[in-house]
N, CA, C and O atoms as a printed pandas DataFrame, in Angstrom:
     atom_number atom_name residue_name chain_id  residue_number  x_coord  y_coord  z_coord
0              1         N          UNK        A               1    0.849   -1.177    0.000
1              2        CA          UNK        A               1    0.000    0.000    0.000
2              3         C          UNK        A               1    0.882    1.223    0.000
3              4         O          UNK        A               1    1.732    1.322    0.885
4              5         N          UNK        A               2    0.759    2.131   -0.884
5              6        CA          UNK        A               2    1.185    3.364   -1.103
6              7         C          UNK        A               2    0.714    4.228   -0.184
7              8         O          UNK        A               2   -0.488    4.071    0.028
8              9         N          UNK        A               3    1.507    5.546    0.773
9             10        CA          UNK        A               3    0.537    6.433    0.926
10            11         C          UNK        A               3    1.206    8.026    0.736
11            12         O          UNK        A               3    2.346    8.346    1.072
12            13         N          UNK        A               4    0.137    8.955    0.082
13            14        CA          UNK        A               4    0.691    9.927   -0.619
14            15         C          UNK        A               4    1.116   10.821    0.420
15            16         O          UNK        A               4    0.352   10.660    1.371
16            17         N          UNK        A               5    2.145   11.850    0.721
17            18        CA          UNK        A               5    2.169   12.441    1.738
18            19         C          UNK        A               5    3.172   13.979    1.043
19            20         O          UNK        A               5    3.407   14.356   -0.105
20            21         N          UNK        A               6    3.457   14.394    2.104
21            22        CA          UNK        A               6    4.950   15.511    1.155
22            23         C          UNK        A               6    6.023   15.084    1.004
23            24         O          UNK        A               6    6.803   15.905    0.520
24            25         N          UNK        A               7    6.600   13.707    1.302
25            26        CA          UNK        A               7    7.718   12.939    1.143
26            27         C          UNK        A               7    7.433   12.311   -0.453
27            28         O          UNK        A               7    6.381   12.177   -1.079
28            29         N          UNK        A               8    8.656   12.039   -0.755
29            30        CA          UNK        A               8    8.131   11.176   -2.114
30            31         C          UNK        A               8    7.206    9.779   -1.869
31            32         O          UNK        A               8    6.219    9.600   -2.583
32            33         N          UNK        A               9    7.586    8.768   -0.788
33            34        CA          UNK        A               9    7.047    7.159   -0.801
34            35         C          UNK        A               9    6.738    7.272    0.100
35            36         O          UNK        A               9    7.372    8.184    0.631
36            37         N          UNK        A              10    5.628    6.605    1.099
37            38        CA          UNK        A              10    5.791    5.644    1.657
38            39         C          UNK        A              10    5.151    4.657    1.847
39            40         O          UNK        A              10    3.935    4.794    1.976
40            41         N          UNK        A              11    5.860    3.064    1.948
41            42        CA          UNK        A              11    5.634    1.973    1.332
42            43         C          UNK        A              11    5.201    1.348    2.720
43            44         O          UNK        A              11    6.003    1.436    3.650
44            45         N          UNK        A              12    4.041    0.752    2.909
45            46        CA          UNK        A              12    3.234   -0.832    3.867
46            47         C          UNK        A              12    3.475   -1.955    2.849
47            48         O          UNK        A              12    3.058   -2.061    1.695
48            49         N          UNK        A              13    4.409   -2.924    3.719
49            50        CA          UNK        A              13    4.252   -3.989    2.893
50            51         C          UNK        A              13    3.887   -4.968    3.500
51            52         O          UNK        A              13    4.698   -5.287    4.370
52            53         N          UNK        A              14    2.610   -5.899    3.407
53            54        CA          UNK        A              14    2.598   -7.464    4.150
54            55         C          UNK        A              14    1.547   -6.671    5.600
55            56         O          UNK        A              14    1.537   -7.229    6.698
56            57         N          UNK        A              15    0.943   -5.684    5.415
57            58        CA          UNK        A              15    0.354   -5.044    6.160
58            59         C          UNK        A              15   -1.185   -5.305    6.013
59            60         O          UNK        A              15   -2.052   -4.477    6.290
60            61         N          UNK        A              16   -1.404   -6.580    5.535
61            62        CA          UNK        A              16   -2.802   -7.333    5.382
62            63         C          UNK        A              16   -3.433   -7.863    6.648
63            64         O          UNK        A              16   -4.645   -7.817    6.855
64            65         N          UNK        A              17   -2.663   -8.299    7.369
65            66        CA          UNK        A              17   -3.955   -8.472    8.807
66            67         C          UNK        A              17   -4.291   -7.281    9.302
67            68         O          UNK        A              17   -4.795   -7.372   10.422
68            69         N          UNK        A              18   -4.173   -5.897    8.767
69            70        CA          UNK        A              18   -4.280   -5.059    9.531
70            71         C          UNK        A              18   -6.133   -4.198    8.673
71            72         O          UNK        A              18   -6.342   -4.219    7.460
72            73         N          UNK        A              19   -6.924   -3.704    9.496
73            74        CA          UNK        A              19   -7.877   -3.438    8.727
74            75         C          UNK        A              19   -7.469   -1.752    8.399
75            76         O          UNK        A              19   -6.427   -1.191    8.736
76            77         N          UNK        A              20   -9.095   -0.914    7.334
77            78        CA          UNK        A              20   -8.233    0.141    7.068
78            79         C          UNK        A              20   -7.998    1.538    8.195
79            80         O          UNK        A              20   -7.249    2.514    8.195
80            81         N          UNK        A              21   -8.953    1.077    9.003
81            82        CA          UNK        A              21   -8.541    2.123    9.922
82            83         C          UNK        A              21   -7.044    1.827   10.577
83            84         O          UNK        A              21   -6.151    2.666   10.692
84            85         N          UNK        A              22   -6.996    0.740   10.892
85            86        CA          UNK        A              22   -5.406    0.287   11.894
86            87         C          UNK        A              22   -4.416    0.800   11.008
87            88         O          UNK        A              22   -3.488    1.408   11.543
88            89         N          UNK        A              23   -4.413    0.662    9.496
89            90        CA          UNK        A              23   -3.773    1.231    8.818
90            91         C          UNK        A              23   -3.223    2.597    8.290
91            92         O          UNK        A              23   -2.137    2.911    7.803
92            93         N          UNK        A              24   -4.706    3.504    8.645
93            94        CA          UNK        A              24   -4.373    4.701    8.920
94            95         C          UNK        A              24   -4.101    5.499   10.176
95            96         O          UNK        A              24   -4.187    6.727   10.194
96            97         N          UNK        A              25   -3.785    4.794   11.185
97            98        CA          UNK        A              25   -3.419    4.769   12.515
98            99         C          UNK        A              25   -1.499    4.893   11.692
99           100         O          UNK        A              25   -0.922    5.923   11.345
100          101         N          UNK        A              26   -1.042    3.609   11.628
101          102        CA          UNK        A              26   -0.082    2.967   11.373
102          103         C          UNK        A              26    0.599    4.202   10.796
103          104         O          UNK        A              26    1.615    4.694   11.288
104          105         N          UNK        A              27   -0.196    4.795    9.433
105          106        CA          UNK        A              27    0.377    6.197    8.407
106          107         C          UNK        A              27    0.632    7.063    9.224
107          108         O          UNK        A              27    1.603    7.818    9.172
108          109         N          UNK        A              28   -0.231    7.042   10.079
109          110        CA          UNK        A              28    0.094    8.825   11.023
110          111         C          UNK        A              28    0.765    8.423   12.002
111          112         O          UNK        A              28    0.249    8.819   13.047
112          113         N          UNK        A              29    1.380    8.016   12.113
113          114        CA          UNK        A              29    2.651    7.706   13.034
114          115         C          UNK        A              29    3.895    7.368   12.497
115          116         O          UNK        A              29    4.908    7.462   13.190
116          117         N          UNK        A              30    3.938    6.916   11.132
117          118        CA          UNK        A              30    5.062    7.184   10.227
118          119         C          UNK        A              30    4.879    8.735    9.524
119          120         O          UNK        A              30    5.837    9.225    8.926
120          121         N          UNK        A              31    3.727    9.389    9.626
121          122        CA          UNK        A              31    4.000   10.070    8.664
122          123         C          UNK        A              31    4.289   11.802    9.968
123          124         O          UNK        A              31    4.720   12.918    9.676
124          125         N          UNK        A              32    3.914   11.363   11.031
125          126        CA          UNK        A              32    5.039   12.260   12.620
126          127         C          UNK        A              32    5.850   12.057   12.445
127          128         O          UNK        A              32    6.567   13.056   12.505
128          129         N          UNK        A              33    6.618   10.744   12.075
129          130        CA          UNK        A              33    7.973   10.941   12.158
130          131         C          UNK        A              33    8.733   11.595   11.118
131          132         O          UNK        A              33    9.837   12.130   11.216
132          133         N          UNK        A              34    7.866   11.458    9.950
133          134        CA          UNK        A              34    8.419   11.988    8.077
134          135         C          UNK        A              34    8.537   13.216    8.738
135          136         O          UNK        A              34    9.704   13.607    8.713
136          137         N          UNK        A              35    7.680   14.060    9.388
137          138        CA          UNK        A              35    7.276   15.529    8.895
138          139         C          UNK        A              35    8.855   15.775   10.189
139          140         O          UNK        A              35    9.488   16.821   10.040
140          141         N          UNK        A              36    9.344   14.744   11.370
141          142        CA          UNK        A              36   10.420   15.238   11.594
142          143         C          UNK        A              36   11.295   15.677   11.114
143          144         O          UNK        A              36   11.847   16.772   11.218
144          145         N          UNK        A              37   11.557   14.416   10.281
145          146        CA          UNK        A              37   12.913   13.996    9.781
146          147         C          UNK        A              37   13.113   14.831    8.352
147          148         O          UNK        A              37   14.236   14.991    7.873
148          149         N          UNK        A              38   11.700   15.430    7.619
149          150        CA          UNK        A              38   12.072   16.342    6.237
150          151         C          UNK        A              38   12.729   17.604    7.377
151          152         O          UNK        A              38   13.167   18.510    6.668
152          153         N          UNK        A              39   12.924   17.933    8.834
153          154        CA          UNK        A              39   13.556   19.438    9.117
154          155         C          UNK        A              39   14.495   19.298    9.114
155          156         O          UNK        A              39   15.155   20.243    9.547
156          157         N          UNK        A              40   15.215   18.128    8.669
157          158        CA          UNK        A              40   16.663   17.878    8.621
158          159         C          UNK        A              40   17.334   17.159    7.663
159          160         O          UNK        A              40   18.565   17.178    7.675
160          161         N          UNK        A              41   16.536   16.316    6.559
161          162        CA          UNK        A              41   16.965   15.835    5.846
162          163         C          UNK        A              41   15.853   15.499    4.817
163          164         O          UNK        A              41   14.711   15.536    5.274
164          165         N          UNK        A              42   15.991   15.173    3.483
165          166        CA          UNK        A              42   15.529   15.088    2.641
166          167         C          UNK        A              42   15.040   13.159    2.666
167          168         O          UNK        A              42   15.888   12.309    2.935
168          169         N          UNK        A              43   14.188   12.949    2.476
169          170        CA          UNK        A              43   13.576   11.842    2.503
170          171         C          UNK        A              43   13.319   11.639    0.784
171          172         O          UNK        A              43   12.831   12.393   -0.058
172          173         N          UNK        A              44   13.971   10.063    0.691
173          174        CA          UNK        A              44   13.765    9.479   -0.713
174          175         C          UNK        A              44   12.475    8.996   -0.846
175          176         O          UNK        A              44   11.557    9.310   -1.604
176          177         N          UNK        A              45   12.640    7.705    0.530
177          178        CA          UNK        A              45   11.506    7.004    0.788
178          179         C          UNK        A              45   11.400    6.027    1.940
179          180         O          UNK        A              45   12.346    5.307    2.262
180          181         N          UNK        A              46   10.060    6.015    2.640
181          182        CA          UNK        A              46   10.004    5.172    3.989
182          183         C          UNK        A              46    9.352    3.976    3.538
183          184         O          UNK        A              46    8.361    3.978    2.807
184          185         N          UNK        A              47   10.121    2.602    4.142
185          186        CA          UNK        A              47    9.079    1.169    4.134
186          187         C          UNK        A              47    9.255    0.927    5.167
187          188         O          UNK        A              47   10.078    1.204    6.039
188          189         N          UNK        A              48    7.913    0.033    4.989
189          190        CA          UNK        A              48    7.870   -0.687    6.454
190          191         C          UNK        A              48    7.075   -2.152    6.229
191          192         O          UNK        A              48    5.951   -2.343    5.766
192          193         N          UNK        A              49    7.992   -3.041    6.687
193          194        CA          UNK        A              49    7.341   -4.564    6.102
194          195         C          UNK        A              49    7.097   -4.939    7.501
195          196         O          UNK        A              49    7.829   -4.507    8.392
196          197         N          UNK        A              50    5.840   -5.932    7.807
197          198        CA          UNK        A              50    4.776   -6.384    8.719
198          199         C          UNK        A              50    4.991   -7.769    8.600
199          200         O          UNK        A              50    4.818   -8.284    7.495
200          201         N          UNK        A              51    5.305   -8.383    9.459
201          202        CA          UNK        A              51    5.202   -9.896    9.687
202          203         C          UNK        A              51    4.344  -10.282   11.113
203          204         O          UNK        A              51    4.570   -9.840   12.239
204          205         N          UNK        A              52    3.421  -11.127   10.753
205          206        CA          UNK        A              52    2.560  -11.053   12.316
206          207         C          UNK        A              52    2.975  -12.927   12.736
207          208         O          UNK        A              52    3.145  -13.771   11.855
208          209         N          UNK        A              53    3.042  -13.150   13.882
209          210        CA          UNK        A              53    3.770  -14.439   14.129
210          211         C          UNK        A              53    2.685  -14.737   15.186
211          212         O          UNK        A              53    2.189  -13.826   15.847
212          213         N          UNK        A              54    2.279  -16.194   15.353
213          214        CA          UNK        A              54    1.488  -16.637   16.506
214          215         C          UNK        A              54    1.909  -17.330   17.351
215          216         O          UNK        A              54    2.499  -18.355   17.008
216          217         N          UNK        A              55    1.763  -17.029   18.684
217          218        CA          UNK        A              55    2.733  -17.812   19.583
218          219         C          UNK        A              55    1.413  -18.034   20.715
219          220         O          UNK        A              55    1.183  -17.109   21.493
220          221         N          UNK        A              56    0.624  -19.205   20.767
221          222        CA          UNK        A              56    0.077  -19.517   21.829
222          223         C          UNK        A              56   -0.951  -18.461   22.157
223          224         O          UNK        A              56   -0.868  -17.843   23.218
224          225         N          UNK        A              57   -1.920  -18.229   21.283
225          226        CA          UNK        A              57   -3.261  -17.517   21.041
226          227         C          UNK        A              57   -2.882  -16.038   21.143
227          228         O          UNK        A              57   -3.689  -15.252   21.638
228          229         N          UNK        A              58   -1.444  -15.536   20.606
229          230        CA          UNK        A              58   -0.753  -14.021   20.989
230          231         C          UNK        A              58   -0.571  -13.811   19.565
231          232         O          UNK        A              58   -0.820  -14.886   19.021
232          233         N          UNK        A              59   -0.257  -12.940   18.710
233          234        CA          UNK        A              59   -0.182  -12.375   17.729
234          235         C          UNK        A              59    1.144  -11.338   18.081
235          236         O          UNK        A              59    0.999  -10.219   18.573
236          237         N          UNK        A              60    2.489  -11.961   17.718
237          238        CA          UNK        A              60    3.363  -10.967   17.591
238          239         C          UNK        A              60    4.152  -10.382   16.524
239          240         O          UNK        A              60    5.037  -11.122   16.094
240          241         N          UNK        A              61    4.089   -9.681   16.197
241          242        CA          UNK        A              61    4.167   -8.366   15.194
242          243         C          UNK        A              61    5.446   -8.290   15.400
243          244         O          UNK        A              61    5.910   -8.027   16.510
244          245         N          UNK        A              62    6.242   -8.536   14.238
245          246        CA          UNK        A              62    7.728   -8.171   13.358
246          247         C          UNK        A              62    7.274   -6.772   12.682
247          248         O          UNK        A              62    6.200   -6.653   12.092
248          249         N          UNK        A              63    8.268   -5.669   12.846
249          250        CA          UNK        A              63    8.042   -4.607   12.050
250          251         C          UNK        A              63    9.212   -4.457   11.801
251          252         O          UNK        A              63    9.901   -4.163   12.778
252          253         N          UNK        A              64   10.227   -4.635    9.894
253          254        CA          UNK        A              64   11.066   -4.146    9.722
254          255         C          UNK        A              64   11.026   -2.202    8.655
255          256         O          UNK        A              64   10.173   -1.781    7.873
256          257         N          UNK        A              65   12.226   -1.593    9.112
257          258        CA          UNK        A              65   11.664   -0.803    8.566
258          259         C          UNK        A              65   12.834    0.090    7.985
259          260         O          UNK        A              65   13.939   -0.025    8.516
260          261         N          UNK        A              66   12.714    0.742    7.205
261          262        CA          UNK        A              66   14.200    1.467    5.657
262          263         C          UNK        A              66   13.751    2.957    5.436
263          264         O          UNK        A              66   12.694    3.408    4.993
264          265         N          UNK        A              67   14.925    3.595    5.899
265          266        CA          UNK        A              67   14.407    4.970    5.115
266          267         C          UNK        A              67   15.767    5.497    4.352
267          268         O          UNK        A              67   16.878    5.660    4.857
268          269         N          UNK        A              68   15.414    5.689    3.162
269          270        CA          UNK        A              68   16.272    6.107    2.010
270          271         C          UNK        A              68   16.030    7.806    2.494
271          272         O          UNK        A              68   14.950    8.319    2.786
272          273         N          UNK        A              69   17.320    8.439    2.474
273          274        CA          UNK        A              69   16.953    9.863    2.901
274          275         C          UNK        A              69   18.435   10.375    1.886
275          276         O          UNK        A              69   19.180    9.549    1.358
276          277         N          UNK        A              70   18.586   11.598    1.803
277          278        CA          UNK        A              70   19.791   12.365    0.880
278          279         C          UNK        A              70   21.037   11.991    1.638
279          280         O          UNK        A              70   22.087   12.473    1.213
280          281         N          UNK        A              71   21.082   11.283    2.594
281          282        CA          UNK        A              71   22.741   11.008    2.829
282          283         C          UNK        A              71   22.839    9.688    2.968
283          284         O          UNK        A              71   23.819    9.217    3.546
284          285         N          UNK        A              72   21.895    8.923    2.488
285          286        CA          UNK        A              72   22.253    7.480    2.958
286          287         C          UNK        A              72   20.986    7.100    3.105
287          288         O          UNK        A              72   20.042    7.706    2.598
288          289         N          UNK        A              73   20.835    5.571    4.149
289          290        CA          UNK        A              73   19.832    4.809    4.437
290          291         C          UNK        A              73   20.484    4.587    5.915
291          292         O          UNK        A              73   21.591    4.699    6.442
292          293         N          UNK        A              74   18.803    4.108    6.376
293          294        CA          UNK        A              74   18.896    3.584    8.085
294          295         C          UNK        A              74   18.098    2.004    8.118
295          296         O          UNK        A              74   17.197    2.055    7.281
296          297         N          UNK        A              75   18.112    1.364    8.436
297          298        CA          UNK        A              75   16.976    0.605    8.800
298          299         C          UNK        A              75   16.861   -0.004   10.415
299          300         O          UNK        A              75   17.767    0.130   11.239
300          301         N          UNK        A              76   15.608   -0.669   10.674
301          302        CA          UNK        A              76   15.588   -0.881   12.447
302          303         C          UNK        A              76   14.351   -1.769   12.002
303          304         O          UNK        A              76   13.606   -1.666   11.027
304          305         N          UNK        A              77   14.392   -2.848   13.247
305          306        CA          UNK        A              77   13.439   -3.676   13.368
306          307         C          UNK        A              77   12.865   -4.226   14.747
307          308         O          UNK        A              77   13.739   -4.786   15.409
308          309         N          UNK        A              78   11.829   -4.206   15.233
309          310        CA          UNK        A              78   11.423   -4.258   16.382
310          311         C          UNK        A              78   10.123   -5.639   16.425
311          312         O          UNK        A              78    9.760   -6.086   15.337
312          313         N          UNK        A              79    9.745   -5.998   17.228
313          314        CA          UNK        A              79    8.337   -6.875   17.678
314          315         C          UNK        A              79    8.104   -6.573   18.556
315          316         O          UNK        A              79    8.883   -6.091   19.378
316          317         N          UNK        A              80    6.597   -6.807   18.720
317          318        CA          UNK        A              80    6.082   -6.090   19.959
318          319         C          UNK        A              80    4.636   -7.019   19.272
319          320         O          UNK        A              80    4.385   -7.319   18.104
320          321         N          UNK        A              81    3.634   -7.377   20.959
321          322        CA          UNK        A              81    2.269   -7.131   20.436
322          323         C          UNK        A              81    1.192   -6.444   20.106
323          324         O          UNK        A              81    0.004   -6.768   20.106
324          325         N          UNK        A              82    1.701   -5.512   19.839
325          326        CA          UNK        A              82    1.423   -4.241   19.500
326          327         C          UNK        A              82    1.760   -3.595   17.899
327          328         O          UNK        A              82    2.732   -2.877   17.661
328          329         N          UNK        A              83    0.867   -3.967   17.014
329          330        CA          UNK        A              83    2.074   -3.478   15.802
330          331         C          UNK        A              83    2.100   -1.882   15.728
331          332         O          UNK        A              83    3.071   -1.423   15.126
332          333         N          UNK        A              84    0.897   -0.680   16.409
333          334        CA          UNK        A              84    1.265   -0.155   16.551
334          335         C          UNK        A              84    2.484    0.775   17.410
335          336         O          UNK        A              84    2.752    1.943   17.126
336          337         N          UNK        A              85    3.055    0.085   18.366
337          338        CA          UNK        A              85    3.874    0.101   19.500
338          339         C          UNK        A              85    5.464   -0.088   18.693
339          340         O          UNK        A              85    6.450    0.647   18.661
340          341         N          UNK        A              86    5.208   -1.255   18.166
341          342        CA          UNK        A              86    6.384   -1.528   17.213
342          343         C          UNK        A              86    6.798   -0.931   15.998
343          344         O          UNK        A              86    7.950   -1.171   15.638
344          345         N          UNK        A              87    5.928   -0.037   15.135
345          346        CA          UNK        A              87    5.928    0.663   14.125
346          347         C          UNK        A              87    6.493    2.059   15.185
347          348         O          UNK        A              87    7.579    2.590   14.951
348          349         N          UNK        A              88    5.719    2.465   16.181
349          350        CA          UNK        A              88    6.524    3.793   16.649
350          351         C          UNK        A              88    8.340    3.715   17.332
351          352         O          UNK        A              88    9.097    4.677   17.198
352          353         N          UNK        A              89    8.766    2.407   18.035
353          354        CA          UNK        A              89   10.082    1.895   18.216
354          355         C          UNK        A              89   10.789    2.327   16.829
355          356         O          UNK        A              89   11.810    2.977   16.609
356          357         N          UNK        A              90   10.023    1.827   16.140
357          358        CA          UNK        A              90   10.909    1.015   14.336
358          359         C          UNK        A              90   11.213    2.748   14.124
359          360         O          UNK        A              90   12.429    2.935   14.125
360          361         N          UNK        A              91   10.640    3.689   13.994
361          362        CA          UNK        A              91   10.469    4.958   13.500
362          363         C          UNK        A              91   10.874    5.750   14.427
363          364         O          UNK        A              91   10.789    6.936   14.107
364          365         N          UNK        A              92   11.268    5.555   15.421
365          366        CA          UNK        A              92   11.968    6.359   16.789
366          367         C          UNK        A              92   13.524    6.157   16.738
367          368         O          UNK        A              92   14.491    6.895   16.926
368          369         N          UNK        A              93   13.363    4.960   16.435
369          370        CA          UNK        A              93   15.496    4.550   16.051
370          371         C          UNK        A              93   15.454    5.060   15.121
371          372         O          UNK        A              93   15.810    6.233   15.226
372          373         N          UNK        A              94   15.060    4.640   13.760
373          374        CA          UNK        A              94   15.506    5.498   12.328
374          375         C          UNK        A              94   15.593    6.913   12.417
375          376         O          UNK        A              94   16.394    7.544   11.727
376          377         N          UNK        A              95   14.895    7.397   13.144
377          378        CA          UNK        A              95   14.760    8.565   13.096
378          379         C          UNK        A              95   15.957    9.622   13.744
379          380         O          UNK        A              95   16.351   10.674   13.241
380          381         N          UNK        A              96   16.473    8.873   15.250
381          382        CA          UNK        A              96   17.009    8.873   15.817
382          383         C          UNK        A              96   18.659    8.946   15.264
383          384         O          UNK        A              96   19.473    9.807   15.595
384          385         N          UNK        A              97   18.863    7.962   14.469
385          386        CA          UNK        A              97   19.988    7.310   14.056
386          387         C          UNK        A              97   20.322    8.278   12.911
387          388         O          UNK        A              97   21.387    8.886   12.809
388          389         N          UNK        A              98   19.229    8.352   12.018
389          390        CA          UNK        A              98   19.316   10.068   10.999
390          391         C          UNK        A              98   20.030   11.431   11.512
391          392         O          UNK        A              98   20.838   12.152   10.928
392          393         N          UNK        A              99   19.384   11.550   12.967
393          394        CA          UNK        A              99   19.738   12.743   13.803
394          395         C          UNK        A              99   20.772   12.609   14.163
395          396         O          UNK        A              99   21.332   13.680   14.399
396          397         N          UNK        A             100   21.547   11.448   14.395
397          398        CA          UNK        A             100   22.933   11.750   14.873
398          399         C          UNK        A             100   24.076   11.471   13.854
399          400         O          UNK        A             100   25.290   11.568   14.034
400          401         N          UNK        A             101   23.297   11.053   12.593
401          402        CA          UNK        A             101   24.604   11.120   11.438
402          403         C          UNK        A             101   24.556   12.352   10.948
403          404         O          UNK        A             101   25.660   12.898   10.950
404          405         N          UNK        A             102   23.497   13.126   10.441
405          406        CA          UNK        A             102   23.717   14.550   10.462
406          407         C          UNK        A             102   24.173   16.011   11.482
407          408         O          UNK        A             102   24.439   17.193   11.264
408          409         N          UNK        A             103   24.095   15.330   12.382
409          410        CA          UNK        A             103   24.622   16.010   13.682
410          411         C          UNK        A             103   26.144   15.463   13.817
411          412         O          UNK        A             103   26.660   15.387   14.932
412          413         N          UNK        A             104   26.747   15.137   12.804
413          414        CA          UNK        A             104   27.735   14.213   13.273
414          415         C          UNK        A             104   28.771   14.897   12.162
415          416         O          UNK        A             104   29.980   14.993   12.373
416          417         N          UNK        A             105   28.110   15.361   10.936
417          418        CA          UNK        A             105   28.771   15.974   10.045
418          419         C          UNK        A             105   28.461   17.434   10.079
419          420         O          UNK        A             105   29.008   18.199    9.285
């Protein structure tokens, strides 16, 4: 799933157990972190791939996640039962990790 924003991409992939509201939950919490990360750097494009795993009537949520930005790439991956919980981790390091390579040069 595509979603249009002021960044060029950003990509849900494998984000099918999720219905469409959870999904637009999911966008606006990647797309807080976009509107950070364009005050400091130029964003190519954000993914984020969804793996949901069952462990004994629990549903745990793999979130890996890539952001192509003008100096490079980051990626971070978290689980949680929570995929929204884990999508904000996944997007708190990248984001994070952006801020201190440009703070670094």
């Amino acid at each position: 799933m595509k979603a249009d924003s002021n960044i060029n991409q950003i990509l849900f992939e494998k984000f099918d157990s999720l219905d469409k509201e959870e999904i637009l939950v999911a966008r606006k919490i990647v797309e807080k972190y976009a509107q950070k990360i364009k005050k400091i750097t130029e964003i190519k494009q954000i993914k984020l791939e969804m793996r949901a795993h069952s462990k004994i009537k629990v549903n745990n949520f793999e979130i890996k996640g890539r952001i192509e930005y003008a100096q490079g790439a980051v990626i971070s991956d978290q689980q949680d039962i929570n995929p929204f919980v884990a999508i904000d981790l996944v997007m708190e390091k990248m984001f994070k990790e952006i801020q201190h390579k440009i703070d670094r040069k």
